[in-house]
Legacy VTK file of the C-alpha trace (Angstrom):
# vtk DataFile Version 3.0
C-alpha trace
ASCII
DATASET POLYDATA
POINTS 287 float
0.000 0.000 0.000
1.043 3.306 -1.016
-0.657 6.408 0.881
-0.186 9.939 -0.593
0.037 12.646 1.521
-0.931 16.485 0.193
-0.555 19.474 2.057
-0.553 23.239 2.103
-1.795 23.513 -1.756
-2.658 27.232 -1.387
-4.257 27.638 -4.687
-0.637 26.558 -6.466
-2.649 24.116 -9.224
-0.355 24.361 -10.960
2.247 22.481 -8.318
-0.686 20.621 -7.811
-1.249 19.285 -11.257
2.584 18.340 -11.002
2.128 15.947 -7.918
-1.473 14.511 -9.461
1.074 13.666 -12.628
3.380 11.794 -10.092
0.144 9.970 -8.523
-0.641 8.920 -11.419
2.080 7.475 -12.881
3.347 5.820 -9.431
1.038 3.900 -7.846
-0.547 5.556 -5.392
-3.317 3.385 -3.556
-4.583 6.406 -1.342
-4.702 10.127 -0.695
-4.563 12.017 2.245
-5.001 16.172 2.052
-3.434 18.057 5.364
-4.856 21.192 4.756
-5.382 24.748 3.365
-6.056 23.687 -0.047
-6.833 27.589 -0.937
-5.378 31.235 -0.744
-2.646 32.662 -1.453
-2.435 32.153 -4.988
-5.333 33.024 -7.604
-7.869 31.600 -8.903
-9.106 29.067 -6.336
-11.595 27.861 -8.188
-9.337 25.811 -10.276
-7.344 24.171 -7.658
-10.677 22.748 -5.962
-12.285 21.407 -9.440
-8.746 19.483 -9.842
-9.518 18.186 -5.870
-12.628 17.260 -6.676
-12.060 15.045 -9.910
-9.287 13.475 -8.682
-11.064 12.569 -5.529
-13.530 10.431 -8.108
-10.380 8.454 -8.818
-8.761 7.960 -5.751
-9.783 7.006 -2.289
-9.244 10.421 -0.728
-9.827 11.641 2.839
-9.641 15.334 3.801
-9.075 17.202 7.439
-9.302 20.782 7.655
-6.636 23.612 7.664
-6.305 27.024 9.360
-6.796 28.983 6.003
-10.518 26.787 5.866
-11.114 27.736 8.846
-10.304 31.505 8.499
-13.126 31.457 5.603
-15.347 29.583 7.404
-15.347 31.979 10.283
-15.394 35.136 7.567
-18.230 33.502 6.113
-20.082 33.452 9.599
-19.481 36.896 10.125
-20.146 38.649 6.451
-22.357 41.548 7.749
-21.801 41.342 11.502
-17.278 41.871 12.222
-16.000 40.625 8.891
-12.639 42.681 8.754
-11.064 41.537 5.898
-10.149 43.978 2.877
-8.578 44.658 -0.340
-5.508 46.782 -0.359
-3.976 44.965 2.705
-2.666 41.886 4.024
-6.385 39.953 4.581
-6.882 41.409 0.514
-6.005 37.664 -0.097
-8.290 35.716 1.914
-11.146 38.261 0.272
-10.163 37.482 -2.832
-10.119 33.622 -2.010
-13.597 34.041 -0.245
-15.037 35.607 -3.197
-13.756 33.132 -5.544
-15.189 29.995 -3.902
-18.204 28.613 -4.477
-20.835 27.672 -1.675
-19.749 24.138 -2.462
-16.630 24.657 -1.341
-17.729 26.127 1.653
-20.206 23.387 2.508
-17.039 20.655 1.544
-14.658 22.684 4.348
-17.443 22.745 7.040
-17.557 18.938 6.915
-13.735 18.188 7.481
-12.186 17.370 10.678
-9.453 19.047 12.727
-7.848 15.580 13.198
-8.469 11.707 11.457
-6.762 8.478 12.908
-6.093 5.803 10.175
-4.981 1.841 10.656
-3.145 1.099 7.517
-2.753 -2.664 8.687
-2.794 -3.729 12.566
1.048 -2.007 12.956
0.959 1.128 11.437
-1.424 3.258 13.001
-1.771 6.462 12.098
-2.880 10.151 13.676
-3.045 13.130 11.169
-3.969 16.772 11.192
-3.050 20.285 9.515
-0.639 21.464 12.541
-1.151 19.681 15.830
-3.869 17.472 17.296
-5.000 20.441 19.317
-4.820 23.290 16.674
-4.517 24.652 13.407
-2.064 26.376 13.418
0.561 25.592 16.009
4.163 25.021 14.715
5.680 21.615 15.359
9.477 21.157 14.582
11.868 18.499 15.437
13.058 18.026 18.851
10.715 21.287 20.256
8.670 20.657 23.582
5.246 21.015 22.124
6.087 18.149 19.608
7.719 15.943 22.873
4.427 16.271 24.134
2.338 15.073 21.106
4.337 12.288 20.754
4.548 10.745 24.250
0.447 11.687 24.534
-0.159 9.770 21.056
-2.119 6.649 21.248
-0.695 6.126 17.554
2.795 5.242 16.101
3.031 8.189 13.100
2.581 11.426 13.762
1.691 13.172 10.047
1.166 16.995 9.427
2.351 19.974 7.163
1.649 23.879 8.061
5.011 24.362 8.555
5.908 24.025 4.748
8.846 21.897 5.541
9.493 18.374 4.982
10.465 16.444 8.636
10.918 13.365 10.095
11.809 13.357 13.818
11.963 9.861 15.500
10.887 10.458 20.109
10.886 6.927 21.771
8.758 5.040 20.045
6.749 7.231 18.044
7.674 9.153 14.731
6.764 12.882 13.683
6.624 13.420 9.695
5.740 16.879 8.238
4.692 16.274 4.484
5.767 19.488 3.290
3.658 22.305 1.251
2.542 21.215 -2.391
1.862 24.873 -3.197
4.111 27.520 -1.601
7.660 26.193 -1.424
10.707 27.440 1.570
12.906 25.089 0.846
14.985 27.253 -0.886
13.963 25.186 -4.144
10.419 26.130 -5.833
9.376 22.422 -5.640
5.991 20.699 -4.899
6.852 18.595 -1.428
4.294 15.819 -0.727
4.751 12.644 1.568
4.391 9.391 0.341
4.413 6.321 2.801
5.167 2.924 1.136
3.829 0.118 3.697
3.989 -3.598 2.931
4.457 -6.362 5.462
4.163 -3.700 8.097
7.326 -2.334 6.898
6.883 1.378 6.408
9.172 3.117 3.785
9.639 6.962 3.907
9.271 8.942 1.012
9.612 12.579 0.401
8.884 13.867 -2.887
9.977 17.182 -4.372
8.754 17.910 -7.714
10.384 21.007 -9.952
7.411 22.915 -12.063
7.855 26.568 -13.478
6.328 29.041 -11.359
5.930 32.048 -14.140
2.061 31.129 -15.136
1.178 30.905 -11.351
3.169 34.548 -11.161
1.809 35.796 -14.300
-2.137 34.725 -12.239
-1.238 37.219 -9.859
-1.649 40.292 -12.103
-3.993 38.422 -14.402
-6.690 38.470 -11.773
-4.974 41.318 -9.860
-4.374 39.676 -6.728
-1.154 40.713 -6.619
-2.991 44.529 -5.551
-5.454 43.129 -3.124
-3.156 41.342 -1.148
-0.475 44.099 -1.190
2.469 43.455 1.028
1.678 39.934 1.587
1.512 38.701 -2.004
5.032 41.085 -2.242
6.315 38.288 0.056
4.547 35.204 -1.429
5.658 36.584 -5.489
9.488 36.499 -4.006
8.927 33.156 -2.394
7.594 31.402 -5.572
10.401 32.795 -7.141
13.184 31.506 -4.489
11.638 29.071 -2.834
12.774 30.966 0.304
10.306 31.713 3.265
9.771 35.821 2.775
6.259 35.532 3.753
6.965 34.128 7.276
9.936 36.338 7.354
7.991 39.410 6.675
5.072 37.689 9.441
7.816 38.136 12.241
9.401 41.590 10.547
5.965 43.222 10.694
5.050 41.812 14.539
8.210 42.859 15.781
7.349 46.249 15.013
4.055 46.195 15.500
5.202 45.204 19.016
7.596 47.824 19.442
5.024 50.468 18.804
2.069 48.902 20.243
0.413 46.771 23.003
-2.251 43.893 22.839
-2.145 43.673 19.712
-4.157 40.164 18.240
-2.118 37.557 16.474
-1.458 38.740 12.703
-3.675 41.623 12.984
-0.907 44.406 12.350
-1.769 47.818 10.814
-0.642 48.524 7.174
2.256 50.764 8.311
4.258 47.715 9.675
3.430 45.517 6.872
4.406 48.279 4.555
8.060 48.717 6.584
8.969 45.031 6.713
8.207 44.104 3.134
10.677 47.141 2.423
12.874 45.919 4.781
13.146 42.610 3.323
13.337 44.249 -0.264
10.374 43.035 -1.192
8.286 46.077 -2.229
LINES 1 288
287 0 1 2 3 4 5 6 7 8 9 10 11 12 13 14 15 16 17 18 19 20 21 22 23 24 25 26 27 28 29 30 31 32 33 34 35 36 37 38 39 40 41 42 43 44 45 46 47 48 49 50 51 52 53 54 55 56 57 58 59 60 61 62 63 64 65 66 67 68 69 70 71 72 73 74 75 76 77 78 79 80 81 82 83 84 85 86 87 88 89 90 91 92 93 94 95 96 97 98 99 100 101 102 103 104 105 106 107 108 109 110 111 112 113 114 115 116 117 118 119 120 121 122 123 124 125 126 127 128 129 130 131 132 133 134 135 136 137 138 139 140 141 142 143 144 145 146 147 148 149 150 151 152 153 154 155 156 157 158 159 160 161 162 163 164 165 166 167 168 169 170 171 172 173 174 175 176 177 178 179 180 181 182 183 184 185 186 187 188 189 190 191 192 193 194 195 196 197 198 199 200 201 202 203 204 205 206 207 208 209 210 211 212 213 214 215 216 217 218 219 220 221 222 223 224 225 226 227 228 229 230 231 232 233 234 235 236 237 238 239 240 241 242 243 244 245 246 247 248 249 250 251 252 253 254 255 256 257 258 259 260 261 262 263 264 265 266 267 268 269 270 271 272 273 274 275 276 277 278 279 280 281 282 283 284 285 286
């Protein structure tokens, strides 16, 4: 048995196309999507019609991600505290909201935060987006949050992406793998990373799969449908990143919250005015 596993798409289909290719062509028995499947690049709409036909193919199974949930939440609140706007850094999870269908919607509000799997009586299996208790919490190799997951897992794998970097850390007996991001690389490659587990005899082979794909189209999308305006600073960051396949969009995260922080006090996770976006991105040469 072969087992797929996808994560961090962000609206990259054409990365995406690029790892359903590989599927294809090397036996895959199974798929299994980690997450934010949209934003960050355009057109949306295409990256979920790809989902959903291959899905008819393929025995698929889906949890949710943090960006899903952000739309999910905006969708809640359209009329009532829905803060997001073009011209900004949330200008790209507008554009993503107003580029989905309800369908999609509906298909996000069904997935869980976490799924357990038994590929045979040995190789059980716990996967989510970030962390068993979150969406967005940051596990790395041999940091104390991670420790914790492990030793608390009633499962031998540990499988999840958000982090957009491939990982396999090994804690006593259980084993942490990060699949990677299909869709927004920072490995300092622009690759497609996806996971593939190869089990037979319950033997478990490791596979990490980076696939090379020209990024130009997906850059030429951004002004096409002029996301690259009403994201602003943050699709500054994300346009460098597809072309380096270094991390400028996390960079310029922790840039604009350290001055944001300087300046200011209680100030809500990501929620930074304009004037510190606008600084780092500079900063980082980037705008």
């Amino acid at each position: 048995m072969r087992i797929a596993f996808l994560g961090d798409i962000h609206s990259n289909h054409i990365a995406l196309k690029k790892c359903y290719d590989y599927i294809e062509n090397n036996r895959i028995d199974e798929i299994v999507y980690l997450g934010d499947y949209v934003s960050n690049c355009a057109y949306p709409q295409k990256t979920m019609k790809l989902i959903y036909d291959f899905s008819e193919k393929y025995k698929s199974s889906f949890i949710i991600g943090n960006r899903e949930q952000y739309l999910l939440e905006h969708h809640e609140n359209i009329g009532h505290n829905a803060k997001w706007k073009y011209s900004s850094n949330t200008g790209s999870l507008l554009y993503t909201y107003e580029n989905l269908k309800a369908k999609d919607l509906d298909f996000f509000s069904t997935l869980p935060m976490i799924k357990k799997f038994n590929f045979d009586e040995n190789i059980t299996c716990t996967v989510c987006h970030s962390s068993p208790n979150a969406t967005r919490e940051a596990l790395f190799a041999k940091n104390s949050n991670t420790k914790k997951y492990l030793n608390e897992l009633d499962t031998k794998y540990l499988i999840c992406a958000h982090t957009h970097e491939q990982i396999i850390y090994k804690y006593n007996s259980k084993i942490f793998l990060n699949a990677g991001s299909v869709g927004v690389p920072c490995s300092g490659e622009v690759t497609a990373d996806f996971l593939i587990l190869d089990i037979k005899d319950s033997v478990v082979k490791t596979e990490f799969i980076s696939l090379n794909y020209d990024a130009k189209e997906l850059l030429y999308e951004y002004e096409q449908s002029g996301l690259n305006i009403k994201g602003k600073y943050w699709i500054k960051a994300l346009e460098k990143q597809l072309k380096t396949g270094i991390n400028y969009s996390i960079m310029c995260i922790n840039l604009a919250e350290k001055y944001a922080k300087e300046n200011e006090k209680d100030i809500p996770p990501f929620d930074f005015k304009e004037m510190y976006w606008e600084r780092a991105a500079k900063d980082l040469n980037i705008y």
